[in-house]
C-alpha positions as semicolon CSV with decimal commas, in nm:
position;residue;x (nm);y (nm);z (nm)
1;X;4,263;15,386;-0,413
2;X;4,339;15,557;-0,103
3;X;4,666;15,347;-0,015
4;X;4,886;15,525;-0,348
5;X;4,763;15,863;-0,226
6;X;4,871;15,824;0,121
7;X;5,203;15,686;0,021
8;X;5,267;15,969;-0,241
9;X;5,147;16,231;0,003
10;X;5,412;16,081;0,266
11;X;5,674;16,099;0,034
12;X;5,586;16,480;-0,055
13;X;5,570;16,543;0,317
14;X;5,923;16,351;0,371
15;X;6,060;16,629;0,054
16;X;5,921;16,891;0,237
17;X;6,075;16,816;0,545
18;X;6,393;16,723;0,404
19;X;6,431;17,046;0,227
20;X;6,380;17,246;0,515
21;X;6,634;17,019;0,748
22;X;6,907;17,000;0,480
23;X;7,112;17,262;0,626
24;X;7,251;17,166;0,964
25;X;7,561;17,378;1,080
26;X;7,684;17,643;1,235
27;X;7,874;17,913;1,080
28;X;8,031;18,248;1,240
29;X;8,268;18,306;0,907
30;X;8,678;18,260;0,926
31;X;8,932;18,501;0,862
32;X;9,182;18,243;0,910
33;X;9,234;17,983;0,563
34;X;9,423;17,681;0,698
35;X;9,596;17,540;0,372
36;X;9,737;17,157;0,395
37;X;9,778;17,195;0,025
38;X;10,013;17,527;-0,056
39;X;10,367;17,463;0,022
40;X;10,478;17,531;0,382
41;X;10,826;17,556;0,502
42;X;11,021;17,768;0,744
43;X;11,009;18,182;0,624
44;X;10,710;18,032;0,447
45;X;10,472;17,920;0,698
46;X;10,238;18,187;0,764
47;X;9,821;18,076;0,775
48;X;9,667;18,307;0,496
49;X;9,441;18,571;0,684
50;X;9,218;18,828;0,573
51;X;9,341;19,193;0,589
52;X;9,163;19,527;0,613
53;X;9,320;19,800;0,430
54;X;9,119;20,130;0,539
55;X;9,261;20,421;0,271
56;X;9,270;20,759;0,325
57;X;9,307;21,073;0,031
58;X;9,504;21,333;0,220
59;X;9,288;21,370;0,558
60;X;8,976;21,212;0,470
61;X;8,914;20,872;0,496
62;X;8,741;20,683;0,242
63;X;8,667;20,303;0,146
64;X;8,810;19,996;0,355
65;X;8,916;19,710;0,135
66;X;8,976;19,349;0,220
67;X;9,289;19,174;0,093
68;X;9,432;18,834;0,229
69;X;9,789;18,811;0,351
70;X;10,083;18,617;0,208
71;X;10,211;18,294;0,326
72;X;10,599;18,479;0,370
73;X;10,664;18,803;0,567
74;X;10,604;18,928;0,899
75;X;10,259;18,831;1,036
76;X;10,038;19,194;1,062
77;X;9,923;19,376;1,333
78;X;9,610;19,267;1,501
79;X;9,472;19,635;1,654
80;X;9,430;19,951;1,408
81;X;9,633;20,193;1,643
82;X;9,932;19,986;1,592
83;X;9,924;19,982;1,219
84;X;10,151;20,254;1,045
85;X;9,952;20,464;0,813
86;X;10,201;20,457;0,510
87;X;10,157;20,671;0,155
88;X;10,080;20,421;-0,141
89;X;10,351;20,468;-0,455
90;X;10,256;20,330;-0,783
91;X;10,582;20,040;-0,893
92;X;10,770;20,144;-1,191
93;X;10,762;19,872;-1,357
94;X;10,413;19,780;-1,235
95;X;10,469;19,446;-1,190
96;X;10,760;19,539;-0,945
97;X;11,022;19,229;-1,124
98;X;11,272;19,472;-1,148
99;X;11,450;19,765;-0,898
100;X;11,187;20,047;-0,929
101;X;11,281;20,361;-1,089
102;X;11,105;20,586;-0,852
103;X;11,295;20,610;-0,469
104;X;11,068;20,489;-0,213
105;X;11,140;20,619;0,169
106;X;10,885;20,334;0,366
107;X;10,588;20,376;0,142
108;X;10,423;20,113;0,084
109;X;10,372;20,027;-0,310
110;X;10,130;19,882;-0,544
111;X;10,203;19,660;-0,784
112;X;10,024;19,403;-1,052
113;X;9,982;19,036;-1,067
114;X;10,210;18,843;-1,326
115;X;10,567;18,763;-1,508
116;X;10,773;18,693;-1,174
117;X;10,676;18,491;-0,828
118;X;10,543;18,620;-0,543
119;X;10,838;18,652;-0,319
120;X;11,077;18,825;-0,609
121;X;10,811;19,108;-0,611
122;X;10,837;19,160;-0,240
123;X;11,274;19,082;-0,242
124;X;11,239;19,395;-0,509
125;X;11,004;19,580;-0,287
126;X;11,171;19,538;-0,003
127;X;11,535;19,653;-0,100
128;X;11,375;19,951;-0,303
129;X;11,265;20,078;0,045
130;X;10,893;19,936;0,046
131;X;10,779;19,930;0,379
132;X;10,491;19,679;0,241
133;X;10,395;19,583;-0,068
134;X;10,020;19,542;-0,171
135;X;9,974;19,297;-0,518
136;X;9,708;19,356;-0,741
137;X;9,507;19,040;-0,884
138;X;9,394;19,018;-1,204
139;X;9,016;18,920;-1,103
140;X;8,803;19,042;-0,848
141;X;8,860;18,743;-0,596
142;X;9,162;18,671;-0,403
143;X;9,472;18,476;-0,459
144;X;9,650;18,257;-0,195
145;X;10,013;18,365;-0,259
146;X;10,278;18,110;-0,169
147;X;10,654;18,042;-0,203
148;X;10,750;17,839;-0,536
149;X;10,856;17,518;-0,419
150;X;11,259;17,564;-0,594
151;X;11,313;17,882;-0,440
152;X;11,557;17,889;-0,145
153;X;11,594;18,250;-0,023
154;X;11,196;18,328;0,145
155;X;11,332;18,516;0,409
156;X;11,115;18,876;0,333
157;X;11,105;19,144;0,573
158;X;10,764;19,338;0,448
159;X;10,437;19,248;0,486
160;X;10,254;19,147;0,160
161;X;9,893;19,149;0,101
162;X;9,699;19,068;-0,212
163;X;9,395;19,327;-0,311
164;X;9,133;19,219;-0,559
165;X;9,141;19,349;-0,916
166;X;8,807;19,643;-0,862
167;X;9,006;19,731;-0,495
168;X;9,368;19,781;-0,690
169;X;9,239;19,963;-0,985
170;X;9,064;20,261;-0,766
171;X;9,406;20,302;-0,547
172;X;9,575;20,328;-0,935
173;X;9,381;20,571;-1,045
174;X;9,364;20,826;-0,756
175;X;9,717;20,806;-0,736
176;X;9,751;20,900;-1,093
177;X;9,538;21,174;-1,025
178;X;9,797;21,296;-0,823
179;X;9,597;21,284;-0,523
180;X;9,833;21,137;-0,213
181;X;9,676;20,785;-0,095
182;X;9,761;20,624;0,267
183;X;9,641;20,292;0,397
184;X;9,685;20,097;0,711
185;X;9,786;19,700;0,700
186;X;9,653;19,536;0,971
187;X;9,465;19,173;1,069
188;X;9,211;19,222;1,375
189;X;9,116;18,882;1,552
190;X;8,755;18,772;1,652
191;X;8,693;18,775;1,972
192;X;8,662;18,451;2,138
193;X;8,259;18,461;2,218
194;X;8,047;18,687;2,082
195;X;7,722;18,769;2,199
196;X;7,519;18,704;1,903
197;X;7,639;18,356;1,961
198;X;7,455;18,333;2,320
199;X;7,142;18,478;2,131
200;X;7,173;18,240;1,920
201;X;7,200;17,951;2,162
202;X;6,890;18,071;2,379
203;X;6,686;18,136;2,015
204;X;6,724;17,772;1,934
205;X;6,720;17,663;2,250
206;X;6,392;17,850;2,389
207;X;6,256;17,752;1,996
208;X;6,272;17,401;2,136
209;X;6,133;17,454;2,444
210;X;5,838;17,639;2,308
211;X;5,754;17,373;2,017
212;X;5,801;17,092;2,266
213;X;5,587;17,188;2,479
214;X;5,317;17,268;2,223
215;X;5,342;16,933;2,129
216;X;5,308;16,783;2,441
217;X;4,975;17,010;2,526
218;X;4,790;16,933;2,201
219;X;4,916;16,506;2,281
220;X;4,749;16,553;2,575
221;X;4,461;16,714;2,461
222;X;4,412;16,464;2,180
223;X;4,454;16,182;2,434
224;X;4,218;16,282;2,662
225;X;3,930;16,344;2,416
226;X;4,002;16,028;2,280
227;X;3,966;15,897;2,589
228;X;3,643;16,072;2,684
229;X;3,517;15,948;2,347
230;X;3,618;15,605;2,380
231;X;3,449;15,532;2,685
232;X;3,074;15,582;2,512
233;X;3,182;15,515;2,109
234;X;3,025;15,235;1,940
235;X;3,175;14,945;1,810
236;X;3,121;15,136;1,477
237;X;3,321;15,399;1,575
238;X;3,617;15,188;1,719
239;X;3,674;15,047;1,379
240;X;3,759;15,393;1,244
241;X;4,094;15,595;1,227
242;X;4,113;15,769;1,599
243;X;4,158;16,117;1,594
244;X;4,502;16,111;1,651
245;X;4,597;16,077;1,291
246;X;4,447;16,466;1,201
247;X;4,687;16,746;1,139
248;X;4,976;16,507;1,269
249;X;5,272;16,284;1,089
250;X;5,429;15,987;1,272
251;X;5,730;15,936;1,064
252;X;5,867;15,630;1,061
253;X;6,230;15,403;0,984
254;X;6,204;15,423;0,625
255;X;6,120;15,808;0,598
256;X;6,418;15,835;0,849
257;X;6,643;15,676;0,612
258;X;6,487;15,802;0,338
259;X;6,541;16,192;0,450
260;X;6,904;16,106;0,403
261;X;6,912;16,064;-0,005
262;X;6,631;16,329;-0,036
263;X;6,831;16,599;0,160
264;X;7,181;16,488;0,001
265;X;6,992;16,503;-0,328
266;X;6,828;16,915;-0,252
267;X;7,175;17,022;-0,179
268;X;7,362;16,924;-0,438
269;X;7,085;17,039;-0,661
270;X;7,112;17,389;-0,500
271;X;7,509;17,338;-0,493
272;X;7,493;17,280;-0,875
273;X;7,224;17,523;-0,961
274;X;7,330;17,791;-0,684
275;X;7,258;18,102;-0,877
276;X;7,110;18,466;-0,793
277;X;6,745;18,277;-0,953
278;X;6,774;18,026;-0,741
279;X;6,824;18,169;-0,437
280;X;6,529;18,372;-0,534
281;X;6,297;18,086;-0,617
282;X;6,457;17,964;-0,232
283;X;6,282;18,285;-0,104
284;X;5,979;18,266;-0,223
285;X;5,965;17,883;-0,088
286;X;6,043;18,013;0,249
287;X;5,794;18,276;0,251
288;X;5,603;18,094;0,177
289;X;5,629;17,840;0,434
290;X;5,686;18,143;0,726
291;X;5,293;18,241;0,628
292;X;5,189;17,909;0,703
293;X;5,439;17,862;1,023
294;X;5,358;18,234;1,156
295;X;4,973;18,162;1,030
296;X;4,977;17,883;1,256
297;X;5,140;18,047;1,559
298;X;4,939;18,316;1,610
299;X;4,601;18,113;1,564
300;X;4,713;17,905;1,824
301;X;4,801;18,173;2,052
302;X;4,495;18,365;2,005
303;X;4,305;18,070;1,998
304;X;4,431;18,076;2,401
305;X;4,188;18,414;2,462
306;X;3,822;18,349;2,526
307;X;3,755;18,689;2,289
308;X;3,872;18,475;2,003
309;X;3,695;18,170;2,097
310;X;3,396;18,254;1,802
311;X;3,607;18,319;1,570
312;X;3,838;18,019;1,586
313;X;3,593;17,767;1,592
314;X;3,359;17,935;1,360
315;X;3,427;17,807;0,978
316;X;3,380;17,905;0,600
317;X;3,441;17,700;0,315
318;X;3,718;17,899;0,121
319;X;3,780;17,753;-0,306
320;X;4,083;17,470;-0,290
321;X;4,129;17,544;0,112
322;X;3,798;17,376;0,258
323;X;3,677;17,507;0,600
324;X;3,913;17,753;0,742
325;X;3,795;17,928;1,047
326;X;3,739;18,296;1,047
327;X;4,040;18,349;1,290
328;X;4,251;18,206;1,013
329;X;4,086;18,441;0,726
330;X;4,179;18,739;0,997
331;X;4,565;18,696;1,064
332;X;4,613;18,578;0,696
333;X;4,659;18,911;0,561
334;X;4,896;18,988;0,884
335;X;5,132;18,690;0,792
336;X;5,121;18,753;0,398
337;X;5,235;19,115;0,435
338;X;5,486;18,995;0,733
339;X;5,619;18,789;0,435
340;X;5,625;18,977;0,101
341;X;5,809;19,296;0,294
342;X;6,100;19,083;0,423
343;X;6,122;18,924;0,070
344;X;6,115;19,257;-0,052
345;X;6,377;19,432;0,184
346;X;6,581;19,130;0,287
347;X;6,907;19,300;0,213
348;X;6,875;19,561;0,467
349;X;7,062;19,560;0,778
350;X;6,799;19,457;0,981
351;X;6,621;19,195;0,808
352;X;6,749;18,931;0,940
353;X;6,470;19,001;1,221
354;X;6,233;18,906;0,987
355;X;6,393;18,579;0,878
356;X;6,417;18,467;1,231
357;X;6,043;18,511;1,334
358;X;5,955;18,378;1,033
359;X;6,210;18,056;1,066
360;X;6,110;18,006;1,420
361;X;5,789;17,970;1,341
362;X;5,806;17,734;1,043
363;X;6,041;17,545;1,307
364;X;5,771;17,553;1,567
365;X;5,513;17,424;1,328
366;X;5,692;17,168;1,137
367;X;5,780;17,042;1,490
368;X;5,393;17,067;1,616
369;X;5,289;16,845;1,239
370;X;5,574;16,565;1,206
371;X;5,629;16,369;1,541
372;X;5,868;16,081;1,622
373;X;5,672;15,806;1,768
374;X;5,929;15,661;1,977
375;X;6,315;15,625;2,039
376;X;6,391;15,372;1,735
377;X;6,280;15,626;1,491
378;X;6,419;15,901;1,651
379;X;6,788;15,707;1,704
380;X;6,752;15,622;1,314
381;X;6,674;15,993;1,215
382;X;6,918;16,120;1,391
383;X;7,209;15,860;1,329
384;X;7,095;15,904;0,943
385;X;7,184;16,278;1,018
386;X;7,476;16,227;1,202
387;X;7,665;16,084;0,900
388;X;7,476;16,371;0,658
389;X;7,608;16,615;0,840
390;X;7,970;16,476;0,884
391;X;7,956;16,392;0,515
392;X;7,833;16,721;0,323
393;X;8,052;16,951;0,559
394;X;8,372;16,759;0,555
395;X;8,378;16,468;0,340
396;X;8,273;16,630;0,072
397;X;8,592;16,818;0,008
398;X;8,751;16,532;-0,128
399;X;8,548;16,516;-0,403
400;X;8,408;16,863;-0,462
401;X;8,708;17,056;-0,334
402;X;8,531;17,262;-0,104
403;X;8,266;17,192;0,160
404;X;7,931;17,150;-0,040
405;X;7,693;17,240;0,318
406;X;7,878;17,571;0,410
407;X;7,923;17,664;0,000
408;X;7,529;17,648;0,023
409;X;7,493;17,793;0,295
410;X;7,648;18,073;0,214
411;X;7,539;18,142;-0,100
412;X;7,846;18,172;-0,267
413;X;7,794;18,223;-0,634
414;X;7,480;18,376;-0,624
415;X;7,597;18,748;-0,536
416;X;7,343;18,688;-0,210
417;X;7,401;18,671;0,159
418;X;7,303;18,312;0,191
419;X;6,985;18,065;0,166
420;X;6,744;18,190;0,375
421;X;6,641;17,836;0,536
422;X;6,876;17,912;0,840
423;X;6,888;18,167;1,204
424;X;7,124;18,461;1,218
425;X;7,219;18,731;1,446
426;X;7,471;19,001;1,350
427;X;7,823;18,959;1,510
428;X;7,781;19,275;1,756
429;X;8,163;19,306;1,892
430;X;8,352;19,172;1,582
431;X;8,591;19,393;1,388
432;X;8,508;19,166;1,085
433;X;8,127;19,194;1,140
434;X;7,909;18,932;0,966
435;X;7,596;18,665;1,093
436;X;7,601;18,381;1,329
437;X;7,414;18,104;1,238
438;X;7,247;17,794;1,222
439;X;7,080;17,581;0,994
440;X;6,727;17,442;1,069
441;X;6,811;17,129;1,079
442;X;7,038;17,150;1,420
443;X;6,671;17,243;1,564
444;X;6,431;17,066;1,367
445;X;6,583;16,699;1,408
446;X;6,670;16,732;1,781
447;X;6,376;16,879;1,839
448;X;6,116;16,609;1,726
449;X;6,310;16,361;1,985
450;X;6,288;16,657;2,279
451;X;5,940;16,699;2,198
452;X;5,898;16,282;2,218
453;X;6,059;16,300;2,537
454;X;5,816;16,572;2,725
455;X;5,476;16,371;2,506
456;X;5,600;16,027;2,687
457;X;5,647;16,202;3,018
458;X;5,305;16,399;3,016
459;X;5,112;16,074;2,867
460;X;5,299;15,844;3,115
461;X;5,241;16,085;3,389
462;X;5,579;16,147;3,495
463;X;5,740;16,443;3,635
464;X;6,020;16,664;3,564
465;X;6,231;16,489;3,748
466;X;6,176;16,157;3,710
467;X;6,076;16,192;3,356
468;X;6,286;16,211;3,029
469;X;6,235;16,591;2,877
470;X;6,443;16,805;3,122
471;X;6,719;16,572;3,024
472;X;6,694;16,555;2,659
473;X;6,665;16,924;2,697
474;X;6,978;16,954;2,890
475;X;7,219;16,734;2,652
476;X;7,063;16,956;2,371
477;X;7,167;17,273;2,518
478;X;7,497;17,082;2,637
479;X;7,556;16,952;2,262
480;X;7,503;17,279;2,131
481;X;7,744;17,477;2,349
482;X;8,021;17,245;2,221
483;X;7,928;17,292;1,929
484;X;8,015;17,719;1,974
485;X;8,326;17,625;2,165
486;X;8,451;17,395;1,889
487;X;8,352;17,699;1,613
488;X;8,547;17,908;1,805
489;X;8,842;17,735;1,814
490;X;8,841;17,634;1,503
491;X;8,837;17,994;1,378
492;X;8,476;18,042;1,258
493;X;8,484;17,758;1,016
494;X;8,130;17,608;0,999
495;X;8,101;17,299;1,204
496;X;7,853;17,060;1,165
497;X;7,643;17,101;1,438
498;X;7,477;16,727;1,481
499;X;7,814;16,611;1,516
500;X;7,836;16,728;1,880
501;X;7,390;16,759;1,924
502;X;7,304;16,373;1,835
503;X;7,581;16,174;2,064
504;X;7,473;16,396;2,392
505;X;7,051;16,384;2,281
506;X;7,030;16,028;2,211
507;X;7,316;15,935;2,394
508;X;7,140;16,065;2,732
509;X;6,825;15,931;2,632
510;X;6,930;15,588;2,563
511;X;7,173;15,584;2,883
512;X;6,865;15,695;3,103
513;X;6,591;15,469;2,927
514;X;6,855;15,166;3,009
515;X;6,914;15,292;3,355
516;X;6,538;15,330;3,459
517;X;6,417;15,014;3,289
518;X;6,198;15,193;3,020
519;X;6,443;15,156;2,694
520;X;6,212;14,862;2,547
521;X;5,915;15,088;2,577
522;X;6,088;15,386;2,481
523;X;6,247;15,136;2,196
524;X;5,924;15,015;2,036
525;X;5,620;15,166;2,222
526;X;5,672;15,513;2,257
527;X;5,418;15,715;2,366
528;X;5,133;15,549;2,500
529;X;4,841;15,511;2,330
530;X;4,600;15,629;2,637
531;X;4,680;15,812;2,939
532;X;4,796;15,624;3,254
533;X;4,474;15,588;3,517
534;X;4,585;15,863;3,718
535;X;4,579;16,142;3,440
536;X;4,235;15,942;3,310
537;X;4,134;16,012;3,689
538;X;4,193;16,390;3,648
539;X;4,042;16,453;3,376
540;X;3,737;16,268;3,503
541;X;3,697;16,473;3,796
542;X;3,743;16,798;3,596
C-alpha cells in the first residue's frame, strides 16, 4: 500500500515545484513596440514608442498621461527641457477630417478617433497650424496608428500621439471649462543599466550561493552520521531506508520531463483564467509557501545559537502537524504576520521588500528539499527547461498572438501588478519607472545543479579549486549577465532567461567533468553515497 502513496505524493511534490518554477524570465518593461506586422515604408517607418504627456492648467501642473506615438511624423524629443510646452485647442470638427474652423497659431490640438485615417487627421492638423496633434481613442487602451497601405502622400511634419479614451476626455473637459491646458510631447529613453538590475543580479546570485551551500552542510552532516551509524548498525538496521531519504527529494528523469507538461499546463491555466480572483487565489498560495520558506530559514539559523539549542530539539505533538519543535511553534507567529501584512499592503510602493524576503526564502527552501542527484538529471531538467522557456516566451506568439510567459507575468488582465511568484526591484534612475525582475525559475532550476556541484565536491573531498561549484557558480553568474545585456538591447522586452543560464551551467559542467575524467561519475553516480576516507578520517578524530 505504501508504493501508490509514494508515487502520488511525488507527483504532488513535482506540481508543487512546477508551479513555483513556471515563470522563468526576465523583464525590465519596453517602451519601444517593434511591429513586423503594421505596414512600414519610407515617411512611415517610425517604431511605436510610448509618450509622456505631463499637462499643465495655467501654472500648475497636474496629471502626466501616457500615449504611444505614431508610426509617421517626426520622431519626439527624448529629454523634458527640450520639449515645447504648447496650449491644447479642442478640433472643430472633433474628428479633425476637415480644415478646422477655429485658427490655430502652433497649438497643439485634440481630436477623436474615427471617419478618416490616421495621417488625413494629422495632413489637416498640420496645414491648420497644429504644431502636434494628440488623437483620442475610443477605449481606454492604446491604438498602434499606421499609414493605410493605398495612401501615397505620408510625408507629415507634426508629431502625433494617441491618448487613451479616460486621458482625452479630462483634457476635453477642462478645456471646455475654459480653463487654458498645455502639455509637453516628449519620449525619454531608459538608460542602458540600471541599478536595480545589479541588485537584482547579486539577489539571485547570493540566493544561490546561500541555498547551495545549505545544501551542501546538511549533505555532509547527513553523510557523516550515517557514517558514524553505519559502522555499529545491525544487519537489521542496514536493511532499512538510510536517513538520507528524510526531509529530502531526489528527483529523477521522469519528474524532469514531467515538470515540462505540468508547468506548460499551470500557465496556460493562469493565461486563460488570468483574472483579478486569480491572481488573488496566486497570493494566498505564495503566502503561503513564504511562511513555510521564511519558517524554515529562521529555524535553521537560530538553530546555529547554542541559546536555542532546547528549544529546537525539544518537540510537541501539534493536531494534523505531528512533532514540531518548540522553536518552530515560536517563529510561527513571526512568519504568519510577515505574510498576511504583505498580502494585505502589497500595492504599496514598498512592498515589493516583502515579496523578495519572502521569495528568497521559499527559493532557499525548495532548493534545501528537492535535490538533483547527479548530472543526467540535472542536464534533462534543465534541457526540458531550455525549450519551456524558448517556447512560452517566443513561440508562443504564433499561436496565441502575444507571448503567453511575459502576459502572465505581468498580470495583464487582472488590473494587478503581476503574479507574485517572481523578484523585483524598482527601476531607481528610469524616467519610465517600473520593476526589474525575474521569475523563480531562472534560480530555482540552476540552482539545484549549483547546489549538486558544491554536495559532490564537499562529499568527494575536493576543493575550490579543483572541485566543480566555483565553476558552476561562475557560468551562472556569467549566463545571467547576458542575459541583462541581451534585455537591454533588446529594449526591455522580457527575455527568457534559461536561454542564456542552461548552455553556460551545464555547458561548463559537462566540458569540465569530460576534461578531468569525472563525467561518468558525475553522469550516473553523482554524489557519493559515503564520504571519501579522508573526510571519514576527520570526522573520526573530531
Amino acid at each position: 500500500m505504501e508504493v501508490p502513496t509514494n508515487r502520488s505524493r511525488a507527483v504532488l511534490q513535482v506540481a508543487v515545484f512546477s508551479l513555483i518554477c513556471s515563470f522563468s524570465f526576465v523583464f525590465a518593461g519596453d517602451i519601444v513596440h517593434q511591429d513586423d506586422i503594421a505596414p512600414k515604408r519610407p515617411g512611415c517607418d517610425n517604431n511605436f514608442v510610448l509618450v509622456k504627456v505631463p499637462t499643465w492648467i495655467g501654472d500648475s501642473e497636474e496629471e502626466e498621461f501616457v500615449g504611444v506615438g505614431a508610426r509617421f511624423g517626426p520622431t519626439l524629443e527624448s529629454k523634458e527641457k527640450d520639449a515645447n510646452k504648447s496650449r491644447v485647442a479642442l478640433a472643430d470638427p472633433p474628428d479633425c477630417c476637415s480644415t478646422p474652423k477655429n485658427k490655430l497659431t502652433g497649438e497643439v490640438i485634440l481630436v477623436h478617433r474615427g471617419n478618416c485615417s490616421f495621417t488625413d487627421k494629422a495632413h489637416v492638423a498640420e496645414a491648420a497650424g497644429a504644431s502636434a496633434i494628440l488623437i483620442v481613442n475610443n477605449q481606454t487602451e492604446l491604438f498602434k496608428m499606421v499609414c493605410e497601405p493605398d495612401e501615397n502622400n505620408v510625408h507629415i511634419g507634426i508629431p502625433a500621439v494617441m491618448l487613451p479614451q479616460d486621458a482625452g476626455s479630462s483634457l476635453e473637459t477642462s478645456i471646455q471649462n475654459k480653463l487654458n491646458v498645455y502639455v509637453q510631447l516628449y519620449s525619454p529613453k531608459r538608460p542602458l543599466v540600471d541599478v536595480a538590475e545589479v541588485f537584482l543580479w547579486l539577489m539571485a546570485v547570493g540566493t544561490i550561493l546561500c541555498a547551495s551551500y545549505w545544501s551542501a552542510w546538511t549533505a555532509r552532516e547527513a553523510a557523516i552520521e550515517q557514517d558514524k551509524i553505519l559502522k555499529d548498525a545491525s544487519d537489521e538496521y542496514l536493511n532499512t531506508e538510510s536517513s538520507r531519504s528524510s526531509g529530502v527529494v531526489d528527483i529523477n528523469t521522469t519528474s524532469a520531463v514531467l515538470f515540462v507538461v505540468i508547468a506548460s499546463c499551470f500557465l496556460i491555466m493562469l493565461y486563460k483564467l488570468m483574472s483579478y480572483w486569480f491572481i488573488e487565489v496566486l497570493v494566498v498560495l505564495f503566502a503561503i509557501g513564504g511562511v513555510e520558506g521564511l519558517q524554515t530559514c529562521l529555524v535553521a539559523l537560530l538553530s546555529c545559537f547554542r541559546c536555542f539549542d532546547h528549544a529546537a530539539q525539544t518537540f510537541v505533538k501539534v493536531p494534523f502537524l505531528g512533532a514540531v519543535s518548540y522553536l518552530t511553534l515560536s517563529v510561527s507567529p513571526f512568519c504568519v504576520t510577515f505574510a498576511v501584512v504583505w498580502a494585505v499592503y502589497r500595492r504599496i510602493s514598498f512592498a515589493w521588500i516583502g515579496q523578495d524576503i519572502l521569495g528568497i526564502a521559499l527559493i532557499v527552501t525548495v532548493i534545501q528539499i528537492i535535490r538533483v542527484p547527479n548530472l543526467k538529471v540535472g542536464t534533462v531538467l534543465l534541457s526540458c527547461a531550455f525549450l519551456y522557456d524558448i517556447f512560452w516566451v517566443f513561440v508562443s506568439k504564433w499561436w496565441f498572438h502575444e507571448s503567453v510567459m511575459i502576459m502572465v507575468a505581468r498580470g495583464d488582465k487582472s488590473g494587478e501588478d503581476g503574479i507574485p511568484m517572481l523578484l523585483k526591484i524598482p527601476r531607481m534612475f528610469d524616467p519610465w519607472g517600473g520593476y526589474s525582475i525575474i521569475g523563480f525559475g531562472d534560480i530555482i532550476l540552476p540552482g539545484l545543479l549549483v547546489a549538486f556541484s558544491l554536495r559532490y565536491d564537499w562529499l568527494s573531498n575536493k576543493s575550490l579549486r579543483a572541485g566543480y561549484f566555483l565553476w558552476a557558480m561562475l557560468a551562472y553568474g556569467l549566463g545571467l549577465l547576458i542575459t541583462y545585456v541581451a534585455l537591454n538591447l533588446m529594449d526591455g522586452h522580457g527575455q527568457p532567461a534559461l536561454l542564456y543560464i542552461v548552455p553556460f551551467t551545464v555547458g561548463t559542467l559537462l566540458t569540465l567533468g569530460k576534461h578531468r575524467g569525472d563525467l561518468r561519475h558525475l553522469w550516473s553516480k553523482g554524489e557519493p553515497d559515503r564520504l571519501c576516507p579522508h573526510v571519514q578520517l576527520q570526522s573520526s578524530e573530531q
